[in-house]
C-alpha positions as CSV (number, residue, x, y, z in Angstrom):
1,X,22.9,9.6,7.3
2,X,21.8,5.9,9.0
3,X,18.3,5.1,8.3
4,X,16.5,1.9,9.2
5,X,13.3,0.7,8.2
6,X,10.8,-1.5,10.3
7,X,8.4,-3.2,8.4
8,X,6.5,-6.7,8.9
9,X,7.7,-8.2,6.3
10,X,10.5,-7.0,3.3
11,X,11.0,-8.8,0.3
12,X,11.2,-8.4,-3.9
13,X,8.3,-10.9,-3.7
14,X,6.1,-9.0,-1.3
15,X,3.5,-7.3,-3.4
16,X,1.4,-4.3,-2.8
17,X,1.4,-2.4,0.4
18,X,3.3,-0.2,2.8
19,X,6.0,-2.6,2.9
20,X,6.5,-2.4,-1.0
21,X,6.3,1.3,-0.3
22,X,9.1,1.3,2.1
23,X,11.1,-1.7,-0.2
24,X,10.9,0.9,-3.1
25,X,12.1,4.1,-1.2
26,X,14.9,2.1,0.7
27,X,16.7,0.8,-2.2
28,X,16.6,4.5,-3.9
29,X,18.1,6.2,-0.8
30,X,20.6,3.6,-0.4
31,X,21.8,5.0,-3.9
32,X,22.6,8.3,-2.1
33,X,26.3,9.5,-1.5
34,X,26.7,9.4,2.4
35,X,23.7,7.4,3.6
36,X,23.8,4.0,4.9
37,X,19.9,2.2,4.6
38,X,18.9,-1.1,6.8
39,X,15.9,-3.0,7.3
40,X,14.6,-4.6,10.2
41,X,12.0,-7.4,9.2
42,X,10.6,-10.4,10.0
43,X,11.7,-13.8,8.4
44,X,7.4,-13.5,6.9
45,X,6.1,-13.0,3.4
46,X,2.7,-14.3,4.2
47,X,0.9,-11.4,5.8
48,X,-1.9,-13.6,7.2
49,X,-0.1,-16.5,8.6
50,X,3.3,-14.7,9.4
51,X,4.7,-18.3,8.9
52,X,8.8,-17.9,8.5
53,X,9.6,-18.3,4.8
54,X,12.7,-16.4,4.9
55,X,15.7,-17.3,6.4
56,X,17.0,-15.3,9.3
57,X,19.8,-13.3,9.7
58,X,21.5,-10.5,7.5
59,X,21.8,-10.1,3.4
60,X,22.5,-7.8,1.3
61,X,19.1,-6.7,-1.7
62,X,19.7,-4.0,-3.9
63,X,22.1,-2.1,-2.1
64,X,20.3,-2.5,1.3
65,X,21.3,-4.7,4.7
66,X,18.2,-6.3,5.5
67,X,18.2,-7.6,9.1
68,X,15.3,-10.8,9.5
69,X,13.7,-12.3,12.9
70,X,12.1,-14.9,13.2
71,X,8.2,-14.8,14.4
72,X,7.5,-16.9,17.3
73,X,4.0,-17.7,15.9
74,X,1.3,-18.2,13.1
75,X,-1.4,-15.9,13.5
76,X,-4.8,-17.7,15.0
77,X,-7.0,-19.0,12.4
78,X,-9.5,-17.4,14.1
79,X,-8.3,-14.2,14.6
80,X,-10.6,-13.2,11.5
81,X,-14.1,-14.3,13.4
82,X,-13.0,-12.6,16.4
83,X,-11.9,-8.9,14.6
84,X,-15.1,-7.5,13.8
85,X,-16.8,-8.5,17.3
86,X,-13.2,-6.5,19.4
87,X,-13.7,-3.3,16.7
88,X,-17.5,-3.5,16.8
89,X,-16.4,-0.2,18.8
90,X,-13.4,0.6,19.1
91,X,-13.3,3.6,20.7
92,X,-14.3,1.5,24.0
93,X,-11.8,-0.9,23.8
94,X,-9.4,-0.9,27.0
95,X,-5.5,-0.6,26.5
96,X,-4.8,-4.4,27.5
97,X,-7.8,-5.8,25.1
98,X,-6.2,-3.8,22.1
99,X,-2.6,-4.8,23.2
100,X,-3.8,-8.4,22.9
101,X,-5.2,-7.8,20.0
102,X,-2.1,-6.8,18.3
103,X,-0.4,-9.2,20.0
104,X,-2.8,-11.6,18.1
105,X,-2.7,-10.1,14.7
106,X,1.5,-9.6,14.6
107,X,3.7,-10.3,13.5
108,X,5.3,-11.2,17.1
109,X,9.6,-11.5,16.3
110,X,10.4,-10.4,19.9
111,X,14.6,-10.6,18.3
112,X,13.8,-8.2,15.8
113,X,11.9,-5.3,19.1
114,X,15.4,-6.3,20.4
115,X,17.2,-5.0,17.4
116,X,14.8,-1.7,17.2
117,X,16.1,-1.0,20.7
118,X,19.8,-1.7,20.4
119,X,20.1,0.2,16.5
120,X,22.1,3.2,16.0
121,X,20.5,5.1,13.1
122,X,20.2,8.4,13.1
123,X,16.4,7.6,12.1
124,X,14.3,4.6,12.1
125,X,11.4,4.7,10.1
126,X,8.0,2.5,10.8
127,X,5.6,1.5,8.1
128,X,2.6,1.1,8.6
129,X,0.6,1.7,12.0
130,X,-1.1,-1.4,12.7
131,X,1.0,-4.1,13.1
132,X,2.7,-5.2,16.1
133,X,6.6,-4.2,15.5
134,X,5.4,-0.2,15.3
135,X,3.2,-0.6,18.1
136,X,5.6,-2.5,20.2
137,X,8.6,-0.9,18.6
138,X,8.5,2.9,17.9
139,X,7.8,3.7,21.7
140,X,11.0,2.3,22.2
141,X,13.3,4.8,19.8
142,X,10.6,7.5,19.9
143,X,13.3,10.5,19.9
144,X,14.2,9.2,16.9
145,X,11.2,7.6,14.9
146,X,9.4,8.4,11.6
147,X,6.4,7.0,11.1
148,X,4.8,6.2,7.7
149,X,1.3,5.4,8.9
150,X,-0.2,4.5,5.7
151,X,-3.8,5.5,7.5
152,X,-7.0,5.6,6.3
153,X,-10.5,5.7,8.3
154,X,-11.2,2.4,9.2
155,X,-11.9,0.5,12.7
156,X,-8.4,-0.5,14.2
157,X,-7.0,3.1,14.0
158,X,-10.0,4.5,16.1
159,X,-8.8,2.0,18.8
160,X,-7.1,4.2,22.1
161,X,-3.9,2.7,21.8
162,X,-3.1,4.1,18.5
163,X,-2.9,7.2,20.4
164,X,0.1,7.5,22.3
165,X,2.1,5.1,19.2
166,X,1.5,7.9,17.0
167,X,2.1,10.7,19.6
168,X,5.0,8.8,20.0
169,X,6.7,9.6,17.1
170,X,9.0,12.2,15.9
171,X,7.8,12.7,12.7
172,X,5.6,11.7,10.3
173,X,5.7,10.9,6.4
174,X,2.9,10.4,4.8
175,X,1.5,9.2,1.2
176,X,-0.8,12.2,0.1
177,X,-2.5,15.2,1.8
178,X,-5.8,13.4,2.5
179,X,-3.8,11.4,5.0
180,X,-2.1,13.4,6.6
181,X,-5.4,15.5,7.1
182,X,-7.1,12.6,8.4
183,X,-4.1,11.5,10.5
184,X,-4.0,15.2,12.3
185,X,-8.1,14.8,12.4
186,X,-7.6,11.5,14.7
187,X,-4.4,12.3,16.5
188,X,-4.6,16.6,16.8
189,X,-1.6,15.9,19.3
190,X,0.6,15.5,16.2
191,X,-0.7,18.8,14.0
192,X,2.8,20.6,15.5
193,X,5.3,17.8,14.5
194,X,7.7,17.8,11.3
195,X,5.9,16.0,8.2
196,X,6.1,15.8,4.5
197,X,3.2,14.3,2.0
198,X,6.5,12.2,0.3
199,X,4.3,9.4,-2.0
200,X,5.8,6.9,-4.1
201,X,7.1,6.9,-7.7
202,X,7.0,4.2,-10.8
203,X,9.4,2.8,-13.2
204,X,7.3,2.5,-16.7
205,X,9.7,0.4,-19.1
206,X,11.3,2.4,-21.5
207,X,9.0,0.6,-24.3
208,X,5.8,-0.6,-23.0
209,X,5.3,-3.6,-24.0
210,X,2.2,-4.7,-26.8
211,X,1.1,-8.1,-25.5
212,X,0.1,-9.8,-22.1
213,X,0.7,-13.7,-23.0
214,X,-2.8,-14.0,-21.6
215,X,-4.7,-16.8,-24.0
216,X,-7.9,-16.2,-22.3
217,X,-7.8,-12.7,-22.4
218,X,-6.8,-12.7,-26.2
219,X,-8.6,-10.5,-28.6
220,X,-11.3,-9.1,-25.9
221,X,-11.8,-5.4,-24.5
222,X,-11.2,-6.2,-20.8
223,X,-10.9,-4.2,-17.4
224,X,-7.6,-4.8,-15.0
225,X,-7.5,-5.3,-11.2
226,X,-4.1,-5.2,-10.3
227,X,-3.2,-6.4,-6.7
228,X,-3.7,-9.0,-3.6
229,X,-6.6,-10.5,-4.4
230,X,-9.0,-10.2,-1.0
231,X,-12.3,-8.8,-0.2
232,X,-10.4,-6.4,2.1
233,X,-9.0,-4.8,-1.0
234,X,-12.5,-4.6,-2.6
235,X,-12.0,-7.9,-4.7
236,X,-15.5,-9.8,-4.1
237,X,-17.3,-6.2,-4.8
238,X,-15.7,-5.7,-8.0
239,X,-16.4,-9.5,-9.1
240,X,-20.2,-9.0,-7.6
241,X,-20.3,-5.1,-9.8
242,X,-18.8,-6.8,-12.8
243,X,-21.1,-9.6,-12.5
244,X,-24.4,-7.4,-12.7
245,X,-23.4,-5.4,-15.1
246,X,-22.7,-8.5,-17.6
247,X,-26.2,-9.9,-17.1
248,X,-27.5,-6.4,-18.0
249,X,-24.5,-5.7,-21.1
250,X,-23.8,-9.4,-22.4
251,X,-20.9,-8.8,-24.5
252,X,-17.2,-9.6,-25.0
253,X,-16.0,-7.7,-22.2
254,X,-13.9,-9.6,-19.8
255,X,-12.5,-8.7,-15.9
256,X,-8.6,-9.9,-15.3
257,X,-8.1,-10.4,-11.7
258,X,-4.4,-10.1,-11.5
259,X,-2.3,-10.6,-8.1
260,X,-1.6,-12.6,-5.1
261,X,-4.4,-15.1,-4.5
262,X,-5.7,-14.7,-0.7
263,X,-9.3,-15.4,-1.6
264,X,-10.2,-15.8,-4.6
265,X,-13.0,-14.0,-6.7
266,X,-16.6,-16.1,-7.2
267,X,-16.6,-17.9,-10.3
268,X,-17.7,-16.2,-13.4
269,X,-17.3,-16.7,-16.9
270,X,-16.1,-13.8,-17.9
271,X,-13.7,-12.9,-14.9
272,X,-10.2,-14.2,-15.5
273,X,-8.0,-15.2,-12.7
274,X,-4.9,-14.6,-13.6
275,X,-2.8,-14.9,-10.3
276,X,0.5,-13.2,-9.5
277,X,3.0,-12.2,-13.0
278,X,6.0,-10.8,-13.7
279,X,6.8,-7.4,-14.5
280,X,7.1,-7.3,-18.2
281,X,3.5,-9.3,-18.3
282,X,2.3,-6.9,-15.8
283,X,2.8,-4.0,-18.1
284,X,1.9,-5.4,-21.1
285,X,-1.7,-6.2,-19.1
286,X,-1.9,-2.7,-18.1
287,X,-1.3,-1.5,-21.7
288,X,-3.9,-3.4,-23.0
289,X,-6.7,-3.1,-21.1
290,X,-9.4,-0.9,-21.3
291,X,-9.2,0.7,-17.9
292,X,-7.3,0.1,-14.3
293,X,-10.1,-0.7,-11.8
294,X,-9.3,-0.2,-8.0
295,X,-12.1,-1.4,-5.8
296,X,-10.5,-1.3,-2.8
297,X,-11.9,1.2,-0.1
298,X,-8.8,0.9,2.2
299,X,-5.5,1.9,0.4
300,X,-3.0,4.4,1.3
301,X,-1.7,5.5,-2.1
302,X,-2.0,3.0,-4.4
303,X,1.0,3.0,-7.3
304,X,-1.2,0.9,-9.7
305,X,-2.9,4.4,-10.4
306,X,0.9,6.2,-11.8
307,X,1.3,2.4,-13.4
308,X,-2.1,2.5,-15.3
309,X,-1.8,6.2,-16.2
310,X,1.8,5.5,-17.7
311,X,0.9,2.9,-20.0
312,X,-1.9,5.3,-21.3
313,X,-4.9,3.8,-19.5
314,X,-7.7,5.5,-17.2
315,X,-9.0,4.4,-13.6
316,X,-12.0,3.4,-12.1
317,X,-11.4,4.2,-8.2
318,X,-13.8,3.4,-5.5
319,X,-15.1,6.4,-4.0
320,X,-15.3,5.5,-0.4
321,X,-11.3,5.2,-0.9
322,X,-9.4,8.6,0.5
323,X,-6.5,8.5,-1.1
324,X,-7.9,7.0,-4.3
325,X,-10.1,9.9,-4.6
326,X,-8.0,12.3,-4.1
327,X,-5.7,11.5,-7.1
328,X,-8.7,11.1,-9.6
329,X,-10.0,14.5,-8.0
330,X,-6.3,16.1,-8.6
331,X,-5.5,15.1,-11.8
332,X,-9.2,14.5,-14.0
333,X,-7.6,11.2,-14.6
334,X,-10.7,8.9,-13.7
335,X,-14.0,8.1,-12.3
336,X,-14.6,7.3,-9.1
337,X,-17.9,5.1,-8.3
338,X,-19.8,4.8,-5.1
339,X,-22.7,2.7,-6.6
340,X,-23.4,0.1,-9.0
341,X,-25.3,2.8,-11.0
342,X,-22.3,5.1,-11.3
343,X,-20.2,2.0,-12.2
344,X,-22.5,1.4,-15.1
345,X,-22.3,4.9,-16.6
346,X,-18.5,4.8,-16.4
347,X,-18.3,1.6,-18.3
348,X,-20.8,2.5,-20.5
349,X,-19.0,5.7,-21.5
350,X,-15.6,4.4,-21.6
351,X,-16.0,1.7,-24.1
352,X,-17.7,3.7,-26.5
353,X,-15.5,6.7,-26.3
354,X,-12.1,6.5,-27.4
355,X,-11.3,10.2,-26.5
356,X,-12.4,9.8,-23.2
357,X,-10.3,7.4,-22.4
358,X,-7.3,9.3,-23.9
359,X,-8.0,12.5,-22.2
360,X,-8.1,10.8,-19.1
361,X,-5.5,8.9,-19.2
362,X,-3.2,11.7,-20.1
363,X,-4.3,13.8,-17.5
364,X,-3.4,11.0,-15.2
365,X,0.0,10.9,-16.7
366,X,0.4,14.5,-15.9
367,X,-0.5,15.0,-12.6
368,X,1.7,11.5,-12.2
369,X,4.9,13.8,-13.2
370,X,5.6,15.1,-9.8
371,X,5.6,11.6,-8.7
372,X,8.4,10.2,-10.5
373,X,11.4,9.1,-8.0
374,X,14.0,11.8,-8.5
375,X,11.6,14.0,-6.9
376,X,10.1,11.7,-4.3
377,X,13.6,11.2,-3.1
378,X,14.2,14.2,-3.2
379,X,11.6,15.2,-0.5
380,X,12.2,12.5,1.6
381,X,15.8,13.0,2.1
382,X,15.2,16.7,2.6
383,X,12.3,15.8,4.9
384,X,15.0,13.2,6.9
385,X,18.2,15.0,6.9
386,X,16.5,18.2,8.1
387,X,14.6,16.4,10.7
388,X,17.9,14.6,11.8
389,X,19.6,17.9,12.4
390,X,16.9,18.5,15.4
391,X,17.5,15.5,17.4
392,X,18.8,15.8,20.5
393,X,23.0,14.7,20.9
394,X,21.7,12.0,23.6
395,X,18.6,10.6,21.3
């Protein structure tokens, strides 16, 4: 089996998102007797400027051939203004206004559409929707093309154009039920293609470890937000919640902001910015905090969730998040707030009740068992192989 990934951007240093998603699952089937696993990338790490960091060209990471292009441009400093005015509605915006959207947004590499239309994989794999080599690219191999949308209800993917990339496609993988049920909601066209609800799996440490190395947050009960650090992923709304609920609970308790620094979090004296940290520091944050907060309304499956539950610790999800909800909902292993009110309550309860926490956090770990990679990898390759054995001998 020849698989190829497509993502924006590929790297050990990329953090969070689909293209993590797809960095995790690559290396793992790469491990598989009889299967060859590329990547086709852009030279970017920097998902807002697209700016070539990497060198071009082909190496070797983990076991898989990675395959970068460079982009032929930062992305317009104002592209941010002019977002919410295009997607004010989107389901009027013409073909050629949304094709220059994307065009704007990225990340152009016209050498690396080149290389989708000259590869020779059985399968090529696109993660996620919005971004400008699936668009531009999957059309191109659409006999042959997975997508891995990583959708969720929100503006862009109510735009026309998303139509005919996603009716494009072969197949479909996607992170939980939830999206797959919004995903056949928007694009019915798609309810009769092969898909699998794959997700994503963790890799706890064997011993967690029992300190963080953070001096500031030394000896306080604190909550953990774990990820890029933007008001897209509900940042500034968990600093502004936090906030209001220390003027109304003064105490001890302390928020650590942990990830890569896009825009930072208002100033408070009690929130911690802690910035991007290894893995073992990563852990040892998780293990000690009081509960995993995930305030972002926009995620497609979000792996701090397994992480928190594996080093014993709860979640507090935002509610207006689909897949977020749907794991708390599935496995008992949080609360989920859609007010300040509710977010209140939870704190309140969880830092008073010891047992709560407990029984939440090993329900969590529970439902978190049919995640762990042997059996993600399991479904995908079934998933792949199977749907390999359908194309056509001229695709």
């Amino acid at each position: 089996m020849k698989l190829a990934f497509v993502t924006p951007r590929y790297g050990s240093d990329v953090v969070g998102g689909a293209e993590l998603g797809a960095r995790l699952l690559a290396e793992r089937l790469a491990r598989l007797d009889g299967w060859t696993v590329e990547v086709l990338t852009t030279c970017a790490r920097d998902s807002w400027t697209w700016a070539n960091d990497y060198s071009p060209g082909r190496s070797v990471e983990n076991g898989v051939t990675v395959h970068r292009f460079p982009t032929i441009r930062e992305r317009d400093a104002d592209f941010r203004r002019r977002t919410p005015i295009l997607l004010a509605v989107p389901e009027d915006v013409s073909d050629a206004d949304a094709e220059e959207w994307i065009d704007q947004q990225g990340p152009v590499a016209p050498a690396l559409i080149d290389a989708i239309r000259d590869s020779d994989q059985d399968l090529v794999a696109f993660t996620p929707y919005l971004y400008h080599p699936t668009v531009v690219g999957l059309p191109l191999v659409a006999e042959r093309a997975v997508l891995h949308p990583a959708a969720h209800d929100e503006p862009a993917i109510r735009l026309p154009l998303f139509d005919r990339v996603f009716e494009a496609a072969r197949g479909f993988a996607f992170y939980t039920e939830g999206e797959g049920a919004y995903s056949e909601e928007r694009f019915p066209a798609i309810v009769t293609k092969p898909q699998v609800v794959v997700g994503l799996g963790i890799d706890p440490p064997a011993a967690m470890p029992v300190s963080h190395g953070i001096a500031a947050l030394d000896g306080r009960p604190y909550l953990l937000c774990l990820g890029r650090v933007d008001p897209s992923k509900g940042t500034k709304l968990l600093a502004s919640l936090f906030a209001t609920y220390k003027e109304r609970r003064p105490g001890p308790l302390a928020l650590a902001v942990v990830g890569p620094v896009q825009r930072p979090v208002p100033e408070h004296p009690d929130i911690v910015q802690v910035g991007e940290v290894d893995e073992q520091t990563k852990w040892g944050l998780l293990h000690g905090a009081t509960a995993l907060v995930s305030p972002s309304a926009f995620e497609s499956f979000s792996l701090v969730l397994f992480e928190s539950w594996a080093a014993g610790r709860p979640v507090l999800v935002n509610a207006r998040c689909a897949a977020t909800l749907e794991h708390v909902t599935r496995s008992g292993g949080g609360i989920a707030f859609d007010n300040y009110a509710v977010f209140e309550a939870a704190l309140d309860r969880l830092l008073v009740d010891d047992d709560l926490r407990a029984s939440l956090a090993t329900a969590g770990a529970r439902y978190a068992e049919s995640y762990r990679w042997p059996a993600v990898i399991e479904r995908y390759r079934a998933f792949v192989e199977r749907l390999a054995s359908t194309l056509p001998a001229d695709a």
